[in-house]
N, C-alpha and C positions, 0 to 999 in steps of 0.2 A: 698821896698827892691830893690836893684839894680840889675840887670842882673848878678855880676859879683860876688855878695853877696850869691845870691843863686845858682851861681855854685860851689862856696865853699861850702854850706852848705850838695848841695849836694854828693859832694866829700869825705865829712866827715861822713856823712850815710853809703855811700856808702858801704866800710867794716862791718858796722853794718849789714847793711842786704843781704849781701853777708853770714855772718856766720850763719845768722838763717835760710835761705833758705837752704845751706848746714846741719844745725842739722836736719831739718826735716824730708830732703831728706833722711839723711844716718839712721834714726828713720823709717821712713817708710820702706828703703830695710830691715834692718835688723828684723825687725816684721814681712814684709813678706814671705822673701826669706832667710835672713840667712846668707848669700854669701857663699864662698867656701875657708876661711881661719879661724881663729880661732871661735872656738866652741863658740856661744852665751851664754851670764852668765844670771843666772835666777833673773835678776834684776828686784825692784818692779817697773822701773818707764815706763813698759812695763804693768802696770796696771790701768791706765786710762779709770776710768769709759766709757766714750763713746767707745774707744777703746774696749773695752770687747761687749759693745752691736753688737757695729758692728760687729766684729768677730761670736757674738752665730749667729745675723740675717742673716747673710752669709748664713749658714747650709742652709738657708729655711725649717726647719724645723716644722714652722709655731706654736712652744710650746716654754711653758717656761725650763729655766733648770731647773732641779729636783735636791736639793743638799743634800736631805737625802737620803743616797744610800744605808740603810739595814733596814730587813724587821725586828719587833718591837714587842711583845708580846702581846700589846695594840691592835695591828690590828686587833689579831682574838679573843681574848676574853672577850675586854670593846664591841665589836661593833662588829654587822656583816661586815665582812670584804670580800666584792664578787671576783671573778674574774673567768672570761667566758673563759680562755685557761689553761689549761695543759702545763705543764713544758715540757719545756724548758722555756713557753712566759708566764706564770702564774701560781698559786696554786691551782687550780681548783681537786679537788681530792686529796688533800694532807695536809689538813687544822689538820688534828689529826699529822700528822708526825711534821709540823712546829711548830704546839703547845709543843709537847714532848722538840723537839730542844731548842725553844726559851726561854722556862721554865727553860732551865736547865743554857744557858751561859749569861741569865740576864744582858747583856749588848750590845746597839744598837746601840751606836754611836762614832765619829773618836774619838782621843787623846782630852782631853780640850783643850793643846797647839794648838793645830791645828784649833779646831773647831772654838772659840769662840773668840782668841786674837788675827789674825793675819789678818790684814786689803787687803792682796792679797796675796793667795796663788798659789804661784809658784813649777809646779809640770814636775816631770819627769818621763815616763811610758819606763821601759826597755823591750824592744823586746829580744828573743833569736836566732837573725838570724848568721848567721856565718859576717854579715855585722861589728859589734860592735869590732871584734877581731881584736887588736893590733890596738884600737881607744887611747888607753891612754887615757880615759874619767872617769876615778874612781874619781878621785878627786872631777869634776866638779860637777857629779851627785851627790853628798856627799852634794852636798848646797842647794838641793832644799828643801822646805820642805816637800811635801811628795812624796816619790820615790814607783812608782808601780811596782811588779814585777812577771811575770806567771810563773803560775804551779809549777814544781820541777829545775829549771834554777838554776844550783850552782852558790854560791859568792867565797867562800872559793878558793882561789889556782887563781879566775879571776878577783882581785879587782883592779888590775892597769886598767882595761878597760870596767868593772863595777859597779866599786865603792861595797861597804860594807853597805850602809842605804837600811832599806827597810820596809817601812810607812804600805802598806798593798801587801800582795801577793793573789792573784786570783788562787783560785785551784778549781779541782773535785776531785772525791774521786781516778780515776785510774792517774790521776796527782801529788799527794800524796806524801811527801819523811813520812816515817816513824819517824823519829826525823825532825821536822821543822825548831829546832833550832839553826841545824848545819852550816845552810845558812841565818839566818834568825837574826833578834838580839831577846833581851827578849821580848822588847813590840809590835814584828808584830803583824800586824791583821792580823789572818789566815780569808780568803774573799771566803765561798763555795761559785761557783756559780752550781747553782744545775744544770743539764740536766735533769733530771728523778727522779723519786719520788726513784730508786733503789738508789741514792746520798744522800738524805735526810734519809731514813734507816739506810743507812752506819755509818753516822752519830750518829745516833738516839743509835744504836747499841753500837758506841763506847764512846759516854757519860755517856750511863747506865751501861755499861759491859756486854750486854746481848749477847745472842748468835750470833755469825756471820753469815748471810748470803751471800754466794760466788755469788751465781745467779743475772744474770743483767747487768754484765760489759763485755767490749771488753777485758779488763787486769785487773788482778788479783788487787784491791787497798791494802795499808796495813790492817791486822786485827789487829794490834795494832799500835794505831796514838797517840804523845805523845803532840800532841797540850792541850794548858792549854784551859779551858771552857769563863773562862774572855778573853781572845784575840780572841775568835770565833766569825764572823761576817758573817748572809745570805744574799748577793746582791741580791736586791729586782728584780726579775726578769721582772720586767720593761723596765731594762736597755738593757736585751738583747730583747726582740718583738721590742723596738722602734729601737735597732739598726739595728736590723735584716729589720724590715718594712719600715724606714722611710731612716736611715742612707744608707743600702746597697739596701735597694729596691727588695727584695727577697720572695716571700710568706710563708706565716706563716705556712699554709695548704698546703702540695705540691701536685699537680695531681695525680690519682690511678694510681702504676704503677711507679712513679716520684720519684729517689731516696731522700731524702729530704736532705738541706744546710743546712747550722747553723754557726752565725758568730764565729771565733776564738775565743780564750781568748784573741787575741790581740787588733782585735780591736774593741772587746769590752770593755777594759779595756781602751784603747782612748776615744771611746763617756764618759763613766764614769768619766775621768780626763773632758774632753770639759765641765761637768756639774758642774764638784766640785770646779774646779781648774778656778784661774784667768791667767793663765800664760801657755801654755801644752807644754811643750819639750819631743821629742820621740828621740829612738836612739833602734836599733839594731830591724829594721823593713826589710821585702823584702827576699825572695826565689829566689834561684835562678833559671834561663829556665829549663822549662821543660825538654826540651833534654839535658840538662847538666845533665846525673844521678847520677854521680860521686859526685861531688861539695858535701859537708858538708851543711844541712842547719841550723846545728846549733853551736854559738861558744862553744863548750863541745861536748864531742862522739862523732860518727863517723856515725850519721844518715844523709839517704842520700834524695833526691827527690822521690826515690822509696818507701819510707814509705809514700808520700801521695799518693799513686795511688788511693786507695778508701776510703780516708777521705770524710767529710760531708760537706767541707767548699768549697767556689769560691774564691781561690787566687786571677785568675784573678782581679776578681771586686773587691776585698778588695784594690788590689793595687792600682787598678783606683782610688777609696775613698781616700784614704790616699793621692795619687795624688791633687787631690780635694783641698783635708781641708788643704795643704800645700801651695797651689797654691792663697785661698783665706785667706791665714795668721793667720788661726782659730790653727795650728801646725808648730813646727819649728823643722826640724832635728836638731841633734847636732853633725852631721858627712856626710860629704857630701856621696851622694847617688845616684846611677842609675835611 
């Protein structure tokens, strides 16, 4: 080949790999970082085996993902089922309460649509920070397949910005709306994640119709909860010791004396998605300064920073974390963010 043969040829490449070098690049930022103009779509081709490894071995974690995320009826009564911590991080002491529970809503795992037919799932976990408001993000969040949602966060009257699907919602018992299904469609999973064996009573109580017990809570939970038994799922409190020990790096046991932390329902409802989910989009995460007391910190009512003076949780280092797992492309906001 001549000199002059192969400058053509290479001339002719040239645009060829000019365009892949540009796909991979603009594949790479946006798996990263996101950028800061339209909102990333929960596409599957963001699900590339190696791709996903990479992203769990990021964590350093140094475990595998755990993608059965509720506890089973089979645990405690085919087989002794141990666990050496007390709730919040285990069942140690409450093995009669969970059995009552689990007996009664006889169903332990996601949707079949979900579980077993869809070769990457792509998930979005709604925050309720005041950050999410006038995102115009209902739509998008409408396409993922499963949309997580905390506690008692209305949809109703905020679906322009976020959206109306909602796959499983994460609650306690003083988190509670009374009709679930007001915000919620038919087939949510209502997702207890216990703190105290006083959350699994509560429960226990309102599946059998027995008497209620008030004693236990920081706030009054509903005494009558109209969730149906078949949409009741218990997060195997796994999720929160590992999030708590591993993910935020916090002790389990706090010092005598040591008021004790406990991760949010937010982001522990992340590590949950990082486990289940092939895809994690977050949106309406972040507080605002502390010394801003005023600021809303959430999109609905009119609560301020001063209702967490004496919560149980470290914003700070939550934010760090979240920081983190954005930074090594393991989460993608869907709205740009502070």
């Amino acid at each position: 080949m001549t000199l002059k043969s192969a400058k053509t040829w290479i001339l002719r490449l040239l645009p060829v790999v000019l365009f892949f070098i540009c796909y991979y690049c603009s594949q790479f930022y946006f798996e990263s970082y996101g950028g800061s103009g339209k909102s990333p779509r929960p596409t599957v081709s963001l699900c590339n085996t190696y791709r996903m490894k990479r992203k769990w071995d990021s964590l350093k974690l140094n475990m595998s993902r755990k993608t059965e995320l509720f506890l089973k009826l089979e645990d405690f009564f085919w087989r002794e089922h141990l666990s050496s911590e007390a709730l919040p991080y285990g069942f140690k002491g409450s093995e009669l309460l969970l059995l009552k529970v689990l007996a009664e809503t006889l169903s332990y795992t996601m949707p079949a649509n979900i579980e077993s037919s869809l070769d990457c799932r792509t998930c979005a976990v709604i925050g309720n920070s005041f950050s999410i408001k006038n995102s115009s993000l209902g739509e998008i969040i409408n396409k993922y397949n499963v949309v997580v949602r905390l506690n008692d966060a209305p949809v109703r009257g905020y679906e322009m910005d976020v959206g109306n699907k909602t796959t499983l919602r994460l609650f306690y018992p003083e988190s509670a709306s009374y009709n679930p299904y007001v915000h919620n469609e038919p087939d949510t999973l209502q997702v207890l994640v216990p703190f105290k064996e006083h959350d699994l009573r509560w429960l226990k109580e309102i599946l059998y119709d027995e008497k209620r017990v008030r004693k236990g809570f920081w706030k009054p939970p509903p005494q009558f909860w109209l969730g149906r038994a078949s949409q009741i799922r218990v997060l195997d409190p796994y999720f929160l010791r590992i999030t708590a020990s591993k993910l935020l790096q916090i002790p389990l046991q706090p010092r005598r004396q040591q008021k004790p932390v406990h991760p949010t329902t937010g982001i522990l409802a992340v590590f949950v998605a990082l486990n289940y989910c092939d895809v994690v989009h977050v949106a309406g995460f972040g507080y605002p300064e502390f010394r801003n007391q005023k600021q809303p910190i959430h999109y609905y009512g009119k609560e301020t920073m001063r209702s967490m003076k004496n919560s149980y949780h470290d914003l700070n280092r939550e934010a760090l974390v979240l920081k983190r797992l954005e930074d090594q492309g393991a989460i993608l906001y869907l709205h740009p963010h502070s």
